[in-house]
MARSERO-87270 format. One record per residue (C-alpha): residue number from 0; residue in three letters; x, y, z. Coordinates in pm, 1 decimal. Layout:
// MARSERO-87270
+------+--------+----------+----------+----------+
| kese | drenmi |        x |        y |        z |
+------+--------+----------+----------+----------+
|  NUM |    ala |        X |        Y |        Z |
...
+------+--------+----------+----------+----------+
// end
This chain:
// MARSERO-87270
+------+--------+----------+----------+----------+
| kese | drenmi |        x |        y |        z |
+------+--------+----------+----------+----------+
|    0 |    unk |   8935.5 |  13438.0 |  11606.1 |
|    1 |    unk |   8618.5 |  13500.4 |  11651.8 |
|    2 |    unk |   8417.1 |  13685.9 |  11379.3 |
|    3 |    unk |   8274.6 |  14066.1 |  11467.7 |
|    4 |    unk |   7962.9 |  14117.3 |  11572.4 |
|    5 |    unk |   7709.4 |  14357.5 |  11374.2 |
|    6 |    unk |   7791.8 |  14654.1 |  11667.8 |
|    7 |    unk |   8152.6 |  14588.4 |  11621.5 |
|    8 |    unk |   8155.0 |  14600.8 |  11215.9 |
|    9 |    unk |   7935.4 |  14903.2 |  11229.0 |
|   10 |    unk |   8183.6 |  15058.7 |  11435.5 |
|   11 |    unk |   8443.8 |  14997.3 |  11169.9 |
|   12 |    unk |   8263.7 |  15195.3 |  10929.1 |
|   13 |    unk |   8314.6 |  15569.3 |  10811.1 |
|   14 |    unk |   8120.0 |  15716.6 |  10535.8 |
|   15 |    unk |   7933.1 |  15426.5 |  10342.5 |
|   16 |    unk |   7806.0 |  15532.7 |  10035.3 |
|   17 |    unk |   7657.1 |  15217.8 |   9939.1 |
|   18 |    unk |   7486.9 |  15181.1 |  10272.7 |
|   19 |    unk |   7307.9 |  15485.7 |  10193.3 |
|   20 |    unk |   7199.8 |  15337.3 |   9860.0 |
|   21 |    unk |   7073.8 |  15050.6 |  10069.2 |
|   22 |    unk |   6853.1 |  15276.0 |  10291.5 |
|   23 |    unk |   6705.8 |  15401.8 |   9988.6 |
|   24 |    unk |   6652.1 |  15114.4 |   9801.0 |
|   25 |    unk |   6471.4 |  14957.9 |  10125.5 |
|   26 |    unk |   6234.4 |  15253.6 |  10080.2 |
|   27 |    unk |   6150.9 |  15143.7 |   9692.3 |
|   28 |    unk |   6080.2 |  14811.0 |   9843.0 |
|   29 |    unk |   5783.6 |  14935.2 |  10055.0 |
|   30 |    unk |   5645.8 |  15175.5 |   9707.1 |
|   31 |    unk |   5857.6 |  15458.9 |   9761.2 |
|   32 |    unk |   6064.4 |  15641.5 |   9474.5 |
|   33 |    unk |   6401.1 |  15591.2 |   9510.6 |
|   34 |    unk |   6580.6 |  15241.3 |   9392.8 |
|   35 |    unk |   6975.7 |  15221.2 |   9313.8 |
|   36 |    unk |   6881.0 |  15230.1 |   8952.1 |
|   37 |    unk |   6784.1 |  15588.5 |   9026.4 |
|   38 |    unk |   7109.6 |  15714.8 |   9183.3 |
|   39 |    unk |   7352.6 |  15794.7 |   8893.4 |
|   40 |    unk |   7606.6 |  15589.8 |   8757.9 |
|   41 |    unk |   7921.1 |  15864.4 |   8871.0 |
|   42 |    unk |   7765.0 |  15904.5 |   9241.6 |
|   43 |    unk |   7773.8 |  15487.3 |   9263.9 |
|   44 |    unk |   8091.4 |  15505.9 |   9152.5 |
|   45 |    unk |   8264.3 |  15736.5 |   9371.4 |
|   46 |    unk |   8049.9 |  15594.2 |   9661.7 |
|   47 |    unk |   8240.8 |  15267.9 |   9596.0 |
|   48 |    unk |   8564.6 |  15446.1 |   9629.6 |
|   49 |    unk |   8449.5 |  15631.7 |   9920.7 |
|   50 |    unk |   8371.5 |  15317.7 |  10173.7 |
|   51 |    unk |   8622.5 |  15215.2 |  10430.6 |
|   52 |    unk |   8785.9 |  14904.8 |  10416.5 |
|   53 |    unk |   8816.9 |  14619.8 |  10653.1 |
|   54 |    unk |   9113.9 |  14734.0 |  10945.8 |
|   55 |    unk |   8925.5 |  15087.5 |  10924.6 |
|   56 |    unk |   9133.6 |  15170.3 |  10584.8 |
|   57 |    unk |   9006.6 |  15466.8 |  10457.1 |
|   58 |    unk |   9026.8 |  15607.0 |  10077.2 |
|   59 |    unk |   9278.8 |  15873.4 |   9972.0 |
|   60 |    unk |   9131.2 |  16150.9 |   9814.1 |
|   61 |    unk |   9345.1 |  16073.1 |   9467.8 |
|   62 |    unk |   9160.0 |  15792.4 |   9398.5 |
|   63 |    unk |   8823.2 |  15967.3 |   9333.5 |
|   64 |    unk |   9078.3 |  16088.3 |   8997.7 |
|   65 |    unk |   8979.4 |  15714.8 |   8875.7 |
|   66 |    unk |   8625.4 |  15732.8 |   8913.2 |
|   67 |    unk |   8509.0 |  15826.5 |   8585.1 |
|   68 |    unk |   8771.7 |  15879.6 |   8357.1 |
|   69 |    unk |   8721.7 |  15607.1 |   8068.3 |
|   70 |    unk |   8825.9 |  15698.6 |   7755.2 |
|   71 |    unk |   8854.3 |  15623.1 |   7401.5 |
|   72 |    unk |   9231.3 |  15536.5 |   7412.3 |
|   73 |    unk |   9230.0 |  15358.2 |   7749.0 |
|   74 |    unk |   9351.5 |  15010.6 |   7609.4 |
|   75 |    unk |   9645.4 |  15164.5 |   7440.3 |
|   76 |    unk |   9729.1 |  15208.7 |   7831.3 |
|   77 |    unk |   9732.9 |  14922.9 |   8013.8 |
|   78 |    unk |  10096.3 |  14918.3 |   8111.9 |
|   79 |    unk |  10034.5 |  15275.2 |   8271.6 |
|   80 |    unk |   9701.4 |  15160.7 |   8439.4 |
|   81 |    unk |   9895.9 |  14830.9 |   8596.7 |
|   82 |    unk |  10155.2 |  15107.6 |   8706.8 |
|   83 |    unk |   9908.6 |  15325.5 |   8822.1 |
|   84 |    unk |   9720.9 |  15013.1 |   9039.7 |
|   85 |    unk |  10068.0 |  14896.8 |   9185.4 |
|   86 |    unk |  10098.1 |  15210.2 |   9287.9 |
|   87 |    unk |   9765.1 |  15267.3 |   9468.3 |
|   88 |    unk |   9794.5 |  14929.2 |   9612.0 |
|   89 |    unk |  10109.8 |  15045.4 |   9747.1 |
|   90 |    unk |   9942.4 |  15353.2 |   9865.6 |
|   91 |    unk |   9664.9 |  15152.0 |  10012.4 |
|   92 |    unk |   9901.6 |  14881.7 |  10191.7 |
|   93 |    unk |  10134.6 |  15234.4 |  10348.7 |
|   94 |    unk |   9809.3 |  15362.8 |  10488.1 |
|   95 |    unk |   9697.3 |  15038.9 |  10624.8 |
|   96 |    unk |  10008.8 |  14989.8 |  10821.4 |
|   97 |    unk |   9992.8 |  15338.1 |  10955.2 |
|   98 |    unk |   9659.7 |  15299.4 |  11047.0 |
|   99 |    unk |   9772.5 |  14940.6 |  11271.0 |
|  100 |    unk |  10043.9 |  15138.0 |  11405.2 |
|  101 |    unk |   9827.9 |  15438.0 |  11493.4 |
|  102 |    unk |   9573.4 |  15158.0 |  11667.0 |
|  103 |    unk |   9856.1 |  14987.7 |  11838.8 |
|  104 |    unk |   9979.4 |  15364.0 |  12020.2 |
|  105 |    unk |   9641.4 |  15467.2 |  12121.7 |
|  106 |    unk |   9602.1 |  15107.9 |  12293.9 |
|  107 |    unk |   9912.6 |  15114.4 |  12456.1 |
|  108 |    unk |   9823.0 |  15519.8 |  12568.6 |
|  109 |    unk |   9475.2 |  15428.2 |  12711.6 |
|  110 |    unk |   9598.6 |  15113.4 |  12918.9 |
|  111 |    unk |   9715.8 |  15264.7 |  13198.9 |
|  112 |    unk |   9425.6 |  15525.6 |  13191.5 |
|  113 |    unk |   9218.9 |  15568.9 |  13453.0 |
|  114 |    unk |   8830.0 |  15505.8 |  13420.5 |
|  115 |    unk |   8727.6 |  15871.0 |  13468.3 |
|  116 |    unk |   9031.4 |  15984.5 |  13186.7 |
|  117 |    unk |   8873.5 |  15726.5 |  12929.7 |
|  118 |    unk |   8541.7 |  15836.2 |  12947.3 |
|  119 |    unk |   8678.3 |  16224.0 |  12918.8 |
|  120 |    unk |   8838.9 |  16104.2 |  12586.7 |
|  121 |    unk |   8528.6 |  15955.8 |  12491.9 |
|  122 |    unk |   8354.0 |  16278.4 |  12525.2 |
|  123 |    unk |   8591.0 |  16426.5 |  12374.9 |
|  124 |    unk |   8603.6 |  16275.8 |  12026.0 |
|  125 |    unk |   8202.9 |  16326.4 |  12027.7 |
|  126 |    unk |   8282.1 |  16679.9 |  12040.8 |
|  127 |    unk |   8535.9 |  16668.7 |  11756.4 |
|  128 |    unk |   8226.3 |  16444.9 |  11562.4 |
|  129 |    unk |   8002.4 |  16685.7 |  11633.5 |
|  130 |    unk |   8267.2 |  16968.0 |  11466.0 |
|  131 |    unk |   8345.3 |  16705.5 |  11154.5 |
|  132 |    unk |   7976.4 |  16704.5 |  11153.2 |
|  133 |    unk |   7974.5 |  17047.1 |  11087.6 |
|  134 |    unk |   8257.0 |  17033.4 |  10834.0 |
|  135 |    unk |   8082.2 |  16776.3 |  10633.1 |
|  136 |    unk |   7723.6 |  16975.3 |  10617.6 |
|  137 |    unk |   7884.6 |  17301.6 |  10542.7 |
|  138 |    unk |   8115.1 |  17157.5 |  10255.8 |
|  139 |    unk |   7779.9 |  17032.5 |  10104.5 |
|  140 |    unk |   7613.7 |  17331.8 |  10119.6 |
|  141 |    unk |   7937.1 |  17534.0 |   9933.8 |
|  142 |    unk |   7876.6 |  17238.7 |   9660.0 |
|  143 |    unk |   7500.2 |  17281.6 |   9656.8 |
|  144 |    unk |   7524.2 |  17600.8 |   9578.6 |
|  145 |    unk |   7822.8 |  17622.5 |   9351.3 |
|  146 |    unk |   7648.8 |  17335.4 |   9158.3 |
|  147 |    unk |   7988.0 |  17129.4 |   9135.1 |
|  148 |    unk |   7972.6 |  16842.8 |   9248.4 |
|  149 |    unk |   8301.2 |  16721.7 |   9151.9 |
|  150 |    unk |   8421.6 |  16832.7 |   9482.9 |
|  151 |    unk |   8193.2 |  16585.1 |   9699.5 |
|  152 |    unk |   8397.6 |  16280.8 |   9697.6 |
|  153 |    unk |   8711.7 |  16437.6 |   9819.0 |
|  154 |    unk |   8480.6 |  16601.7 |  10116.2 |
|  155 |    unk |   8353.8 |  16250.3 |  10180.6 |
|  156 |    unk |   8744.8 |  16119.7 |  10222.1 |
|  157 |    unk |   8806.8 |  16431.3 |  10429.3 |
|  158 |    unk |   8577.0 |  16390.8 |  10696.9 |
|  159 |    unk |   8586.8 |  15998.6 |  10574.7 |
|  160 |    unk |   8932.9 |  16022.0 |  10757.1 |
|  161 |    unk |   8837.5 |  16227.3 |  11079.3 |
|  162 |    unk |   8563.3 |  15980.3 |  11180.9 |
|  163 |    unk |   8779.4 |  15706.3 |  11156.7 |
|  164 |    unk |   9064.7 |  15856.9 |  11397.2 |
|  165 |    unk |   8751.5 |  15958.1 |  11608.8 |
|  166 |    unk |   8643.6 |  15572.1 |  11607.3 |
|  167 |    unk |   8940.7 |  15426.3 |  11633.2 |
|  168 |    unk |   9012.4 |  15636.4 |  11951.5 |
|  169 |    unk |   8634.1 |  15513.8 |  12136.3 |
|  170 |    unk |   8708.9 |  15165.6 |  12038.0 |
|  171 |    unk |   9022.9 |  15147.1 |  12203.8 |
|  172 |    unk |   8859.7 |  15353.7 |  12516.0 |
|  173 |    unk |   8568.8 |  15059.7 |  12517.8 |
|  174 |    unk |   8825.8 |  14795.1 |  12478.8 |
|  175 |    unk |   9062.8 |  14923.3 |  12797.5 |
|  176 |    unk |   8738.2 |  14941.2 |  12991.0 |
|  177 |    unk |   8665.9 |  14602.6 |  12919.8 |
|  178 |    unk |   8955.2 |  14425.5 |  12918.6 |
|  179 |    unk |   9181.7 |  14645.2 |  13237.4 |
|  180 |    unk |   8880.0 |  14792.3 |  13402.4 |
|  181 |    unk |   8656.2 |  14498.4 |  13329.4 |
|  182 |    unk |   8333.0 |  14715.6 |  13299.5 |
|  183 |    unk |   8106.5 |  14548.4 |  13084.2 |
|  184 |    unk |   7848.9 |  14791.6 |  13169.5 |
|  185 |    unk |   8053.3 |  15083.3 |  13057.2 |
|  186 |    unk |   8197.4 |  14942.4 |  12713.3 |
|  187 |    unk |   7804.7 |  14777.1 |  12628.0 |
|  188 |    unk |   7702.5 |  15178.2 |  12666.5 |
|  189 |    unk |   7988.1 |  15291.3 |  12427.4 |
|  190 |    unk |   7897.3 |  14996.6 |  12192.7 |
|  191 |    unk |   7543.4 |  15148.3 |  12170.5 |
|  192 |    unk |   7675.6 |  15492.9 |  12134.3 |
|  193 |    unk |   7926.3 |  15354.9 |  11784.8 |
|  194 |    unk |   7598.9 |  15167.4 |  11616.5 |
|  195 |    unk |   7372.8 |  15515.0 |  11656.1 |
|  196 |    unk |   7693.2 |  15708.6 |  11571.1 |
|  197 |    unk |   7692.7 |  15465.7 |  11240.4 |
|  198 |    unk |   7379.2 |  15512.8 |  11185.3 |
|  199 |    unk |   7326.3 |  15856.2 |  11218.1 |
|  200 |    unk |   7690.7 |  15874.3 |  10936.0 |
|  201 |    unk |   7487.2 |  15600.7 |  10745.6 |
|  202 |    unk |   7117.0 |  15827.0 |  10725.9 |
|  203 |    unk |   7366.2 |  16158.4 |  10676.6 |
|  204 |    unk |   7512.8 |  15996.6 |  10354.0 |
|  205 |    unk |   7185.9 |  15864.4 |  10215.9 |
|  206 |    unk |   7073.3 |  16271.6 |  10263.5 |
|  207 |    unk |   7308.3 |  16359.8 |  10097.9 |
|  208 |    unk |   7278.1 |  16182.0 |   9808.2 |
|  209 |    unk |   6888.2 |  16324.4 |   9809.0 |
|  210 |    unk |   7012.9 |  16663.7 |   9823.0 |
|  211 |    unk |   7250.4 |  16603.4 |   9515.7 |
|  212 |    unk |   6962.0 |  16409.1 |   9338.9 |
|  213 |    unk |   6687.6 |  16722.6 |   9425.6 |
|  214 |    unk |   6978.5 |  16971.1 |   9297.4 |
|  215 |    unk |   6996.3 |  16785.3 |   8983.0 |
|  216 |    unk |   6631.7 |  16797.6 |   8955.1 |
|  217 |    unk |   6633.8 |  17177.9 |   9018.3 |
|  218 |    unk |   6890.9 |  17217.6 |   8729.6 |
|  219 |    unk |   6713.2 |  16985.7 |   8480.6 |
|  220 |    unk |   6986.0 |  16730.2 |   8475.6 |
|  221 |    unk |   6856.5 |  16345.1 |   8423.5 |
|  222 |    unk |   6548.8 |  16167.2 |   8542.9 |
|  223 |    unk |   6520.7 |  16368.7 |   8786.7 |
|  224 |    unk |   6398.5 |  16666.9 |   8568.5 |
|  225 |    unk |   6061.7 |  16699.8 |   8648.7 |
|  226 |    unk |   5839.0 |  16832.9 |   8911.2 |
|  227 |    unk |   5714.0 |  16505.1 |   9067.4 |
|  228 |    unk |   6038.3 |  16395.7 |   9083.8 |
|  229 |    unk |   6137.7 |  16719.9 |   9292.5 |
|  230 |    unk |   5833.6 |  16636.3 |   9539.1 |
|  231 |    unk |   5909.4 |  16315.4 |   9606.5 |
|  232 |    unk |   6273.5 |  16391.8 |   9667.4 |
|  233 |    unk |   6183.0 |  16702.0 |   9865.0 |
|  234 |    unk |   5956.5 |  16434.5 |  10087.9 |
|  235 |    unk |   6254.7 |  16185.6 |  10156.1 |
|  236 |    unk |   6478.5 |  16426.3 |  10252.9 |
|  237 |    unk |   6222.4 |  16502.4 |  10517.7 |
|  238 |    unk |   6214.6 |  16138.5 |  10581.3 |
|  239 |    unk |   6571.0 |  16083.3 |  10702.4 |
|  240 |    unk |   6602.9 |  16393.4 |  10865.8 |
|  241 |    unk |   6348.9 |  16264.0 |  11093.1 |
|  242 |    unk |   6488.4 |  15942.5 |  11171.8 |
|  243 |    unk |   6847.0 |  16181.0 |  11201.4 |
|  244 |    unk |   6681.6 |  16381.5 |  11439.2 |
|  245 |    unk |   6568.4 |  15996.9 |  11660.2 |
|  246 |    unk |   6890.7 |  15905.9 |  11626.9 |
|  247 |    unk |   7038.7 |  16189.9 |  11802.7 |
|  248 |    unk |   6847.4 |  16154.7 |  12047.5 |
|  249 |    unk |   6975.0 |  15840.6 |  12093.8 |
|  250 |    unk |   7309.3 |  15945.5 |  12090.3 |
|  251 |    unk |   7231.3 |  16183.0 |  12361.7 |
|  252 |    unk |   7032.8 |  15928.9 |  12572.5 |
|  253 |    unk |   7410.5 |  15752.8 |  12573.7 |
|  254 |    unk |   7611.1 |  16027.8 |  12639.0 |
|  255 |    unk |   7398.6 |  16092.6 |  12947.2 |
|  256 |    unk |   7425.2 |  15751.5 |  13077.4 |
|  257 |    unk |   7747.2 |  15800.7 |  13044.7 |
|  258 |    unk |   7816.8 |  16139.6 |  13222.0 |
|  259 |    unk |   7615.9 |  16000.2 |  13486.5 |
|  260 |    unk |   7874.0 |  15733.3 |  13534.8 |
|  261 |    unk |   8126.5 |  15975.0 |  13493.7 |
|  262 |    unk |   7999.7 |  16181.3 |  13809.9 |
|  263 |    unk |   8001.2 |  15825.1 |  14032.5 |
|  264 |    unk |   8329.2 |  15754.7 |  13915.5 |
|  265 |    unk |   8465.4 |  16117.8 |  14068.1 |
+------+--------+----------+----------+----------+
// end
């Protein structure tokens, strides 16, 4: 088999927590503020938890109960903590087979689908990104301002789980365009149109996680408790909202190469 292709991996990919630690840290590399060092240990953790897995596995929300919960007696446990990890492996595995099941029915629905009904399936799932989209900004601001953010990792596995359906269901439209419809030119669009989409989910998190950090600042919490601090966070955030913003447009220079196909293929 051959191995995936950067487009294709990124296309795997829901809500990457460490990818947005990676987008910041490239920033520190050119003299900017932020490094990985700077993010707190219990947002790295949870982000770790919150990735998706090879085969598009994506993290039930009960695991974010293991993120930071060390405690003094913890070794007098280690027969209930192997219990605990047989059990979320088991867990893990039972999702994982769903989730090749799910992929197997929505290939075997979109095969003998026409052109014109793939591409109206492609648009769609945009529609129900743009609505998770939504979801995912509002549930941030309810935790901004309620100042808990113990609720942010299970809205990251929430919406964590609707992109991935959402994914899974383009993929499979690009791959029955390829393979039954053999239109290279069609799937090569939709490739383009996953990468921006992962990008755009990529720069989202890595906001995110500036938000948090300039909320923590605001409170007085960490190193972020100072004014400078507060500017320079208050600057990045401008930063990737501006390359959010190019990115949509990106996204939108796709879907509009792709409604124009749509309208020859009436």
């Amino acid at each position: 088999m051959a191995p995936p292709t950067a487009a294709s991996s990124a296309s795997k990919k829901g809500i990457a927590i460490q990818e947005a630690l990676s987008i910041l840290s490239d920033r520190a590399k050119t003299g900017e503020h932020i490094s990985k060092k700077s993010v707190s240990d219990e947002l790295k953790g949870r982000g770790q938890t919150i990735d998706i897995a090879e085969e598009l596995e994506f993290t039930n929300p009960a695991n974010f109960s293991a993120c930071d919960c060390a405690t003094a007696g913890a070794a007098d446990n280690d027969d209930s903590e192997n219990s605990g990890d047989l059990e979320q492996d088991a867990k893990h595995e039972a999702m994982k087979q769903a989730r090749i099941k799910r992929g197997e029915e929505i290939k075997s629905k979109v095969r003998s689908m026409s052109i014109s009904d793939l591409l109206g399936m492609i648009f769609g799932a945009q529609q129900e990104r743009v609505s998770t989209y939504k979801i995912y900004e509002d549930g941030l601001s309810t935790i901004l301002l309620s100042r808990d953010i113990t609720d942010y990792p299970a809205l990251c596995a929430k919406v964590t789980a609707s992109f991935s359906v959402l994914s899974d269901t383009i993929n499979a439209a690009k791959s029955s365009l390829l393979e039954q419809h053999k239109r290279k030119d069609i799937s090569t669009v939709v490739e383009q149109l996953q990468k921006h989409e992962c990008d755009k989910l990529n720069f989202t998190a890595a906001l995110h996680l500036e938000r948090l950090r300039l909320n923590n600042s605001e409170l007085g919490v960490g190193n972020d408790a100072d004014e400078r601090a507060a500017k320079l966070l208050k600057e990045s955030i401008q930063t990737l909202k501006g390359k959010i913003s190019i990115t949509v447009q990106s996204i939108n220079e796709s879907i509009d190469e792709l409604r124009c196909i749509a309208v020859d293929e009436e």
